[in-house]
Phi, psi and omega in degrees: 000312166321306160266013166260320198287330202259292170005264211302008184265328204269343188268298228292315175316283203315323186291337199287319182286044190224319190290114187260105176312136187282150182237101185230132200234144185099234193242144140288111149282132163192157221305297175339303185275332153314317191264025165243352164280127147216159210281172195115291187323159194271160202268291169330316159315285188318298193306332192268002174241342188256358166090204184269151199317194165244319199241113194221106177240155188300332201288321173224075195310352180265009172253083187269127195273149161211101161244137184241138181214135170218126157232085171331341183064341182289005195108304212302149171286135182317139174279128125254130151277135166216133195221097169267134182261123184264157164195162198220112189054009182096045241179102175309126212210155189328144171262130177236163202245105171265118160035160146263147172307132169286336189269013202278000000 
């Protein structure tokens, strides 16, 4: 009895390091909610379809950071986004797109 009680004690610790927790960070992006901004739009427009920024900095109130990060832990590759929204007068003035980190 003792030594099945110790067995399941000893798989179930071994089964414990196996578990890799998903890692999802950010904006959710994806092309559909992107390709619905367009310049013109109101900061309120903009805010109500990509939500609020990730990176919101004082230095440069005309600049919204939208970064996305998903590592799924399964083999797959890692996802990252990055999306800058510019304005002008209170205005969406262009959406930029940055790289993905190669080293991500």
């Amino acid at each position: 009895m003792i030594t099945r009680a110790l067995l399941l004690a000893s798989v179930l610790l071994a089964l414990t390091g196996c578990f890799k927790p998903q890692v999802r960070d950010g904006n959710f992006l994806d092309d559909k909610m992107i390709a619905q901004v367009k310049p013109g739009m109101t900061v309120i427009q903009v805010q109500y379809i990509m939500g609020r920024p990730m990176v919101n900095d004082p230095f440069h109130p005309d600049r919204w950071d939208y970064v996305m990060y998903v590592n799924l832990n399964d083999g797959s590759p890692i996802q990252e986004r990055h999306v800058i929204a510019w304005f002008k007068d209170g205005k969406l003035d262009h959406l930029e797109e940055q790289p993905a980190n190669p080293a991500g």
